[in-house]
N, CA and C atoms as a LAMMPS dump frame, in Angstrom:
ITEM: TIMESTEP
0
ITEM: NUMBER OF ATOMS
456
ITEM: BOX BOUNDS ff ff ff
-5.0000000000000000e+02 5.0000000000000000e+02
-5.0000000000000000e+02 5.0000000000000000e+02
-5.0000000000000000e+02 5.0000000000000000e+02
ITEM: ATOMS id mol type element x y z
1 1 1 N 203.989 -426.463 148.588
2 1 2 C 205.138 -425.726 148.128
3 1 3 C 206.323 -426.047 149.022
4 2 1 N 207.291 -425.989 148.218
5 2 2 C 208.504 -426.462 149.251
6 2 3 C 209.277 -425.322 149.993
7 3 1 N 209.247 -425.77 151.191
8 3 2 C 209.901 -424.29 151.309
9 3 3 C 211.504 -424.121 151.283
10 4 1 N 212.223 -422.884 151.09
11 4 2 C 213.304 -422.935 150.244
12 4 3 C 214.602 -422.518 151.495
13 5 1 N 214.29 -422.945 152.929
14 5 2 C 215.14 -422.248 154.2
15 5 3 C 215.553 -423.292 154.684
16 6 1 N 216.561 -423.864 154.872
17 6 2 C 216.639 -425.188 155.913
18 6 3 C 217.53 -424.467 156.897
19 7 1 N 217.725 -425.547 158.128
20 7 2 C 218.423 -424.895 159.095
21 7 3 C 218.786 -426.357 159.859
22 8 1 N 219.816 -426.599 159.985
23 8 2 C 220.825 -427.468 160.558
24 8 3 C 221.656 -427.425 161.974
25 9 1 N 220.974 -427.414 163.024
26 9 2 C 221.336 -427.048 164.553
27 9 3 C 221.368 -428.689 164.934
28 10 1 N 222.867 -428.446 165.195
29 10 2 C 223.401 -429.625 165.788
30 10 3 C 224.376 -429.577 167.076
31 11 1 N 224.258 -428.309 167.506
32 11 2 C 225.125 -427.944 168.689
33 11 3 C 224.711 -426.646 169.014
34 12 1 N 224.042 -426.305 169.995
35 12 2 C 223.69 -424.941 170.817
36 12 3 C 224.795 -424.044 170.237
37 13 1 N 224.446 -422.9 169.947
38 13 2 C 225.289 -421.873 169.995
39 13 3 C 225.348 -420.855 171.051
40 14 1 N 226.549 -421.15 171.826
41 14 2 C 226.289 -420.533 173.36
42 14 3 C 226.611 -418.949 173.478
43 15 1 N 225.971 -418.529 174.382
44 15 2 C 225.455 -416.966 174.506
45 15 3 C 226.882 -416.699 174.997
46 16 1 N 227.683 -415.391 174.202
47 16 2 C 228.793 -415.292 174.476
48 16 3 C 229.426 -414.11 174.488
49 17 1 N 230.301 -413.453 174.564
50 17 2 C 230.435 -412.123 174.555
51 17 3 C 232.098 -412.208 174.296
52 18 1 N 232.71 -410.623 173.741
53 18 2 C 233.931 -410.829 172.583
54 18 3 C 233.972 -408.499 172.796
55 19 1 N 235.407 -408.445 173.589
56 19 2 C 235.449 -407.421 172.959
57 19 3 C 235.543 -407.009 171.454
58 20 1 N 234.882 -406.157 171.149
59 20 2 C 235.107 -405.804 169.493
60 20 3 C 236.316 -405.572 169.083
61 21 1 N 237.087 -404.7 169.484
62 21 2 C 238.138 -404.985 169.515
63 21 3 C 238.855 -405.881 168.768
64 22 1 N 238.985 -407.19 169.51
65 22 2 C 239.384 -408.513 169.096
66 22 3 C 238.659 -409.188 167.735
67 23 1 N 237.618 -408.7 167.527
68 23 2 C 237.324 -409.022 165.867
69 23 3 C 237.907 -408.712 164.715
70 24 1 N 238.258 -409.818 163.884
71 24 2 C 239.081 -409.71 162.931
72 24 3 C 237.899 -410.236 161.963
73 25 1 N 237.61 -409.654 160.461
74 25 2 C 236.903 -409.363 159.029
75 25 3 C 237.54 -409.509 158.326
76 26 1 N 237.474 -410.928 157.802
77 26 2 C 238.149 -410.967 156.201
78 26 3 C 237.147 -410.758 155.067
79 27 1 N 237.04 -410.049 154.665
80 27 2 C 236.64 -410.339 152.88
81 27 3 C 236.8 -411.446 152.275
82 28 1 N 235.974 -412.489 151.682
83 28 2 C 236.663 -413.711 151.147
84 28 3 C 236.357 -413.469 149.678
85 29 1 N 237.007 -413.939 148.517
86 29 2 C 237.024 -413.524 147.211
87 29 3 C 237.499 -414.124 146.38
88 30 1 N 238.91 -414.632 146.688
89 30 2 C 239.58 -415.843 146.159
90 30 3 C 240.697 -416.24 146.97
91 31 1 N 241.458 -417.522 146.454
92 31 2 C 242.393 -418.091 147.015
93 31 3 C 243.6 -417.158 148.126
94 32 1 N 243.897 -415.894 148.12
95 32 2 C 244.637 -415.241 148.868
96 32 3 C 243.766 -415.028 150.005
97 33 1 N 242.528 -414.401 150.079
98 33 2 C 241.738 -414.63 150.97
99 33 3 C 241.349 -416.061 151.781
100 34 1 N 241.293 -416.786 151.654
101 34 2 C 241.618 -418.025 152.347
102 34 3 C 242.749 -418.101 153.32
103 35 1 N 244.146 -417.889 152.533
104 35 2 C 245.39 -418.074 153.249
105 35 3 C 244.806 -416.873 154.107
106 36 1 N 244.89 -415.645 154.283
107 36 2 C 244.368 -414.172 155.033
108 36 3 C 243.722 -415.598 156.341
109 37 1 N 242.455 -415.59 155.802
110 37 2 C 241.539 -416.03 157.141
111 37 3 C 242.07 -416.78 157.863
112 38 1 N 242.873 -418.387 157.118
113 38 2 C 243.556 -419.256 157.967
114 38 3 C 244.663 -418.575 158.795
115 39 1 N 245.319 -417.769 158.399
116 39 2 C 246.506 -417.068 159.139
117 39 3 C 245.973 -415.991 160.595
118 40 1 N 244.703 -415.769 159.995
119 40 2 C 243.95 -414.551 161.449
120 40 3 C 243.535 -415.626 162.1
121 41 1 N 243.041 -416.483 161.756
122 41 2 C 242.326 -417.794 163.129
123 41 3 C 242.853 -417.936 163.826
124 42 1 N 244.329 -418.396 163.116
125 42 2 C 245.539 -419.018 164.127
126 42 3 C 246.381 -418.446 164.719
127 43 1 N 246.215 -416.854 164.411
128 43 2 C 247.2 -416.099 165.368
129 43 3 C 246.218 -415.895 166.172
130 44 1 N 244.456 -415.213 166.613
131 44 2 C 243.533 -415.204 167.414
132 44 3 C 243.613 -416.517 167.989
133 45 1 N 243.394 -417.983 167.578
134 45 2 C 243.605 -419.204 168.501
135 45 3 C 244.632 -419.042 169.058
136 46 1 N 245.775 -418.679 168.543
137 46 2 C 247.08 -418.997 169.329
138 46 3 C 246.997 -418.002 171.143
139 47 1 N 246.608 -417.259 170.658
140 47 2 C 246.159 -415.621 171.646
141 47 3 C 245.344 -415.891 172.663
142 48 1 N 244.295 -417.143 172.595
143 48 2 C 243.508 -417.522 173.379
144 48 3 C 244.353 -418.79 174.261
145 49 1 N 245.253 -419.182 173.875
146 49 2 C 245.942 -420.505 174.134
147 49 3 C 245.603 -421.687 173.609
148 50 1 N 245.106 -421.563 172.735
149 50 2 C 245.024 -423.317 171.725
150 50 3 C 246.39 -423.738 171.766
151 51 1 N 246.533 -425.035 171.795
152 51 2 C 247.927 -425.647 171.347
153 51 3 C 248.025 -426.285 170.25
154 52 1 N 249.341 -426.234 169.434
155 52 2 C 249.528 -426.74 168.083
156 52 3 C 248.707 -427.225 167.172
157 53 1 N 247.44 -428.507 167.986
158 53 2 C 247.314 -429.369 167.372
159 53 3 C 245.666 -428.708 166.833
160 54 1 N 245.147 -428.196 168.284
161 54 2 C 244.307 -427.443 168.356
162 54 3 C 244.336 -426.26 167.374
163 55 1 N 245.495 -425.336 167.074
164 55 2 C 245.556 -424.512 165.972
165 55 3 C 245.144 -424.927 164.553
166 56 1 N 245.595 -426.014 164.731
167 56 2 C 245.809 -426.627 162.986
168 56 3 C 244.387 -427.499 162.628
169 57 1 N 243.363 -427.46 163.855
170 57 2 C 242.115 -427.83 163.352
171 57 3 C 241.157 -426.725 162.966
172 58 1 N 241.296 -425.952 163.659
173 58 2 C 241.118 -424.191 163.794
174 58 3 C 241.255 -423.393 162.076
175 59 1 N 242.635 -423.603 161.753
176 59 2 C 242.623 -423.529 160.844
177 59 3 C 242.16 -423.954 159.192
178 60 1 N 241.768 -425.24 159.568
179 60 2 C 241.747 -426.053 158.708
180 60 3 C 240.014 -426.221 158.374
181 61 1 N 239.239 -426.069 159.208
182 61 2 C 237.817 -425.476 159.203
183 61 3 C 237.516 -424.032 158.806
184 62 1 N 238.513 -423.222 159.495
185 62 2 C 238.583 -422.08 158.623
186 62 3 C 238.327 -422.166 157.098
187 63 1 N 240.078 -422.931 156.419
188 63 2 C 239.934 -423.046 154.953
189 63 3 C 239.253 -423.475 154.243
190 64 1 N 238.297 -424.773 155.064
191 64 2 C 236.815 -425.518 154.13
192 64 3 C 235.719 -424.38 153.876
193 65 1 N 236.08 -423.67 155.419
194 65 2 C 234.64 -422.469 154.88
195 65 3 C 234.921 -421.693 153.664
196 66 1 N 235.989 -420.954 153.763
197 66 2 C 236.763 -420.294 153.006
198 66 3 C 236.316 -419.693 151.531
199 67 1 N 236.509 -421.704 151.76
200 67 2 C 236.782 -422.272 150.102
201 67 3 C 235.721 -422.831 149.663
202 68 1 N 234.375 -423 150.325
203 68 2 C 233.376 -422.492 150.061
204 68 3 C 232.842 -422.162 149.834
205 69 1 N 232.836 -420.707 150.536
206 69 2 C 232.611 -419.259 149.45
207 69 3 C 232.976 -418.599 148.466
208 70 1 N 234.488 -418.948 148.161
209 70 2 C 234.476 -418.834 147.018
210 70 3 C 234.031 -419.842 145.669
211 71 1 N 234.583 -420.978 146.04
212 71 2 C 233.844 -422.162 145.181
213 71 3 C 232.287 -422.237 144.619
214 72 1 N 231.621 -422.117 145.522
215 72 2 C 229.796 -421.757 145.84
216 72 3 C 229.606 -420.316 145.397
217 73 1 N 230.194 -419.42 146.363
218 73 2 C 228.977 -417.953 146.679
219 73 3 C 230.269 -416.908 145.502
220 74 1 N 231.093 -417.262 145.434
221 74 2 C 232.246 -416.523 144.896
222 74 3 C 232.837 -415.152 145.784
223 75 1 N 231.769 -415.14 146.665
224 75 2 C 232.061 -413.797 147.642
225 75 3 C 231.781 -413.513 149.131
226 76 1 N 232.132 -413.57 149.841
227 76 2 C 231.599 -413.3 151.26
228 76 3 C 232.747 -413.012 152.051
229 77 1 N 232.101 -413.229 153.527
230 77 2 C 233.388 -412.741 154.38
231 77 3 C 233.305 -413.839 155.575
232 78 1 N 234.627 -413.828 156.034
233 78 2 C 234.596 -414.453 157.554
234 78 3 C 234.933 -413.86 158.506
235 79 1 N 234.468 -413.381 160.016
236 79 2 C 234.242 -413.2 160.8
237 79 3 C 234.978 -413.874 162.523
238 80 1 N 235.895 -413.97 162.747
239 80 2 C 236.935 -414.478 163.751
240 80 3 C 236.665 -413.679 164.904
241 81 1 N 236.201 -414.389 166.193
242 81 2 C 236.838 -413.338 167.45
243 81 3 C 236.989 -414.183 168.557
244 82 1 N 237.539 -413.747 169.242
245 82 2 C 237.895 -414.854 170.602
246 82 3 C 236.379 -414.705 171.073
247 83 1 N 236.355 -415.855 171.898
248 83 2 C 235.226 -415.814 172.941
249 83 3 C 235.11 -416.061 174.572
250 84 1 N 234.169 -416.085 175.55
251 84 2 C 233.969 -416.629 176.568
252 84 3 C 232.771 -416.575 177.17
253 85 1 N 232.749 -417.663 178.064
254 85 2 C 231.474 -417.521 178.645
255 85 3 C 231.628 -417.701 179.805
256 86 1 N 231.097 -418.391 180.296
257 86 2 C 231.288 -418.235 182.335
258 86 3 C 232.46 -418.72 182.557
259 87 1 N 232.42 -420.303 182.282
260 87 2 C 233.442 -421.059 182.28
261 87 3 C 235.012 -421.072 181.976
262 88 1 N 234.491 -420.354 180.342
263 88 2 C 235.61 -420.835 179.349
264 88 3 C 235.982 -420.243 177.899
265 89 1 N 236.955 -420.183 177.701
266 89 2 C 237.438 -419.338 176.394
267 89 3 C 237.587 -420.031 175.604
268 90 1 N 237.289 -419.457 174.072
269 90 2 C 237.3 -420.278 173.196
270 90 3 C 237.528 -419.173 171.681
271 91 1 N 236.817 -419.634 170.525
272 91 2 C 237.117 -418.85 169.456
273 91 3 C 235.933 -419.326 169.076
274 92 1 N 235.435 -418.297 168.071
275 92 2 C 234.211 -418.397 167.173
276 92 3 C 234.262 -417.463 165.88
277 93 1 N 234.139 -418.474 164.9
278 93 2 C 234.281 -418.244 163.312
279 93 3 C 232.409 -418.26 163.108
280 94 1 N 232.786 -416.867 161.707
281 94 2 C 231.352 -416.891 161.122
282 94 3 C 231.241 -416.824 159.631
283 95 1 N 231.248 -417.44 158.96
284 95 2 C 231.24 -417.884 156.976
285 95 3 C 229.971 -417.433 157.213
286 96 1 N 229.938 -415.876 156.229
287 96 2 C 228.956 -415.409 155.14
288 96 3 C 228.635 -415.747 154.608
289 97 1 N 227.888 -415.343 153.448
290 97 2 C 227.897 -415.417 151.781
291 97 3 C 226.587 -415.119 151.444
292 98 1 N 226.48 -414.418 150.3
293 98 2 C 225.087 -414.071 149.79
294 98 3 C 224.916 -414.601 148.433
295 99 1 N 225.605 -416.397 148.339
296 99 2 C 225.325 -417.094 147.332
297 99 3 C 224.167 -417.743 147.305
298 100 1 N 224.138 -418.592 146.257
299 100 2 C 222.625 -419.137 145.932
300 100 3 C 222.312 -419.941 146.942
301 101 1 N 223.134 -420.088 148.04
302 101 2 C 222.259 -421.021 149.233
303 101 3 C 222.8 -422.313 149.018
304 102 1 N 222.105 -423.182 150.406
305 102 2 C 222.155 -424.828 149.663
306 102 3 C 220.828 -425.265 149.594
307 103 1 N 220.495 -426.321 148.861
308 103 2 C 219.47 -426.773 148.341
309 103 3 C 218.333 -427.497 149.785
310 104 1 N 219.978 -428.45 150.047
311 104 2 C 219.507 -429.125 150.801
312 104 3 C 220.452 -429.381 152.282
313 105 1 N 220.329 -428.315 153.393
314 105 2 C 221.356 -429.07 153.701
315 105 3 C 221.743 -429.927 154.839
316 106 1 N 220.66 -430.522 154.983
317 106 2 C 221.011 -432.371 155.598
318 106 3 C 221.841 -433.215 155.052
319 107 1 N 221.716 -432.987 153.329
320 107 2 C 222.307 -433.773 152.56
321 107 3 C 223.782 -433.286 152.231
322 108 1 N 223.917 -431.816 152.625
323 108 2 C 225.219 -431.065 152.303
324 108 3 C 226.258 -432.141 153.899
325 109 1 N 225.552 -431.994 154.688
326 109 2 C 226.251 -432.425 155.806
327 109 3 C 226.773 -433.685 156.14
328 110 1 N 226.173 -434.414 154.778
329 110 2 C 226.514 -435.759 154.869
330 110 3 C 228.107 -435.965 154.07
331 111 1 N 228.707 -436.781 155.174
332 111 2 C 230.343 -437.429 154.759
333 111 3 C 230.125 -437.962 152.865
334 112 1 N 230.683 -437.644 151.945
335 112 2 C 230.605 -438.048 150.682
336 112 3 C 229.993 -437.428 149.869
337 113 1 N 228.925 -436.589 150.258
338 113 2 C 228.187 -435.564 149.282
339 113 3 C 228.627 -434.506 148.689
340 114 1 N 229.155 -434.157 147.23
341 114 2 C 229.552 -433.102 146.489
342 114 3 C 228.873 -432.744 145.928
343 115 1 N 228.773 -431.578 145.753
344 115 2 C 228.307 -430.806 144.455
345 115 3 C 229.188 -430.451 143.079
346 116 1 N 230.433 -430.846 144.114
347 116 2 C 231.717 -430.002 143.024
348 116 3 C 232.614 -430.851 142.52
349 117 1 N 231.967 -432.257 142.706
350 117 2 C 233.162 -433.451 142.341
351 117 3 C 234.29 -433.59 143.228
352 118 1 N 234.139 -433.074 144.759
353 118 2 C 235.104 -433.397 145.456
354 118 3 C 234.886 -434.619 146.27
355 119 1 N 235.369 -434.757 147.148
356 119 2 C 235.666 -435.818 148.267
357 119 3 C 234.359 -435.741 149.065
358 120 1 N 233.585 -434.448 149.412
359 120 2 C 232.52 -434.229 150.159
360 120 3 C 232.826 -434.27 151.664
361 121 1 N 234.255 -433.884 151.819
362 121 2 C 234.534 -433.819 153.581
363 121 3 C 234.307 -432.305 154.137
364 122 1 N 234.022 -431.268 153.555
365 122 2 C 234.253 -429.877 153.571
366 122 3 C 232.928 -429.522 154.735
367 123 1 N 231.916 -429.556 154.299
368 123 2 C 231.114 -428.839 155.886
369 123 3 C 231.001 -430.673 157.163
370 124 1 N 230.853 -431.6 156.458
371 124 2 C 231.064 -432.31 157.68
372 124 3 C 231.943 -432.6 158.07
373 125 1 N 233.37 -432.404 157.709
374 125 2 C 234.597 -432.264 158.289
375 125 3 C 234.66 -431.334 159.495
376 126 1 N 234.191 -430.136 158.796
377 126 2 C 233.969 -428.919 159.857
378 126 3 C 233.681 -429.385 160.758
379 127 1 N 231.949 -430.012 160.574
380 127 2 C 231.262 -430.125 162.098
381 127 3 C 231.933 -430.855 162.819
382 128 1 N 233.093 -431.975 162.72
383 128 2 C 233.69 -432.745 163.179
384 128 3 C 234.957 -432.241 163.839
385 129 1 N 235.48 -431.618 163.527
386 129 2 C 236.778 -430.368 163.849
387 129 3 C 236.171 -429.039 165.358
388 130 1 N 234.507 -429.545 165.311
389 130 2 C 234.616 -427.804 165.865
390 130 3 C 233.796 -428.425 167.18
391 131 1 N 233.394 -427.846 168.366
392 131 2 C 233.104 -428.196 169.669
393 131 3 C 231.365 -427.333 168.87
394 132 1 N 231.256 -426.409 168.725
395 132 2 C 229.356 -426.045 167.823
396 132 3 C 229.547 -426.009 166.579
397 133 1 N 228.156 -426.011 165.789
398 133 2 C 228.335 -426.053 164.569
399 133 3 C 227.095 -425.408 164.46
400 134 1 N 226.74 -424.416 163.766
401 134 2 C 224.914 -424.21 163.528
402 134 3 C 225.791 -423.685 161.94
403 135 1 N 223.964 -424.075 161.253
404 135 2 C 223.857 -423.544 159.457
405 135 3 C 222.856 -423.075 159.053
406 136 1 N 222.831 -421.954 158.485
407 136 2 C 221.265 -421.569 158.168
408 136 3 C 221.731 -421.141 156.533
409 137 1 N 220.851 -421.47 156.06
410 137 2 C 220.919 -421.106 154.241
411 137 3 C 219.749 -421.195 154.086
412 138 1 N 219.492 -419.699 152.812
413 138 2 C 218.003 -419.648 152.549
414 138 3 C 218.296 -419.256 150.889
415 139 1 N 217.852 -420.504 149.91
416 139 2 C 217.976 -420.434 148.494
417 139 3 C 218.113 -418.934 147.989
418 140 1 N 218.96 -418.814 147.133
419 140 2 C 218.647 -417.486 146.382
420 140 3 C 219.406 -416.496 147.631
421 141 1 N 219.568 -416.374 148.614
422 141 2 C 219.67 -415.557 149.91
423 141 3 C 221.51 -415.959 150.183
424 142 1 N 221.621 -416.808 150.401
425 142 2 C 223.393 -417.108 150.828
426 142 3 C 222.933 -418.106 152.379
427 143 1 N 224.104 -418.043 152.198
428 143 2 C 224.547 -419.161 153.821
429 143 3 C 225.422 -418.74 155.037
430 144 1 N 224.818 -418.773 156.026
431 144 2 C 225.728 -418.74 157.553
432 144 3 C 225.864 -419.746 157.833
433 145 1 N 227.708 -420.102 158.343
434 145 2 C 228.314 -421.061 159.078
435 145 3 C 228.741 -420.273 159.9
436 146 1 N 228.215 -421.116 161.383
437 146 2 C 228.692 -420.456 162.977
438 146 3 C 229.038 -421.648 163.423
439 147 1 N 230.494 -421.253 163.698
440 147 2 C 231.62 -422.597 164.306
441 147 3 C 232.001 -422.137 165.393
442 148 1 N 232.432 -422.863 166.265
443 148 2 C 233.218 -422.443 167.94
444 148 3 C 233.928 -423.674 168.451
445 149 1 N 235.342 -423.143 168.244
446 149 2 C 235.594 -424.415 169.377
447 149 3 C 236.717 -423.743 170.653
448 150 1 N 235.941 -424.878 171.882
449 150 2 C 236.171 -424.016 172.976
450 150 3 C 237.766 -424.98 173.583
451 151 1 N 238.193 -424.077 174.415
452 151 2 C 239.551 -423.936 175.163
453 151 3 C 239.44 -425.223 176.295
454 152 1 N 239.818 -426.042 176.568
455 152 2 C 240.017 -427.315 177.684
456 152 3 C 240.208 -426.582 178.764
């Protein structure tokens, strides 16, 4: 029987801590929700000290998740809060969703692979944009994306 959970760890997700406080919850639902999340990333990145260029990758992983969930799950939420750990500050995004999952997703992660007739840059773009990347999706169940990228 096949089993229906994959899990895609390609970067430690480091043990971290975040006044609550500083957490910002979007609802994602449709296209206004997107702009919402990209706009909370980048005022939280900006807050941590990302610079320009750094914002606008921040953001822009934001909107693949986004758009994602709505595209895929039609519903979920994202999850923004600054971070740190011994060292170093950073930000960490978390894409919900309690859509049908992905099938497969080794193959989701690959540069060119659509489901939706797009370009197929959307989660491996991400992983490429972000300093961690972890994915867990379980068919029928929905999908977690946990992104972080940390402060120089």
């Amino acid at each position: 029987m096949r089993k229906n959970s994959q899990s895609a760890k390609l970067a430690p997700v480091s043990a971290v801590s975040a006044p609550p406080a500083d957490m910002v919850r979007i609802p994602i639902s449709c296209d206004v929700d997107i702009v919402k999340a990209r706009q909370e990333g980048r005022r939280l990145a900006e807050d941590v000290g990302f610079v320009f260029t750094e914002l606008a990758l921040i953001a822009t992983a934001i909107s693949e998740l986004a758009r994602n969930i709505v595209r895929y799950a039609k519903s979920g939420e994202i999850v923004i809060r600054p971070i740190t750990n011994s060292a170093r500050r950073g930000i960490q995004i978390v894409a919900q969703d309690r859509g049908p999952g992905i099938r497969d997703v080794e193959q989701a992660l690959q540069i060119g692979f659509s489901t939706a007739g797009g370009l197929g840059l959307g989660l491996p773009g991400v992983r490429r944009l972000m300093d961690e990347f972890d994915i867990q999706s379980k068919l029928g169940q929905g999908t977690t994306v946990r992104i972080t990228k940390w402060k120089d």
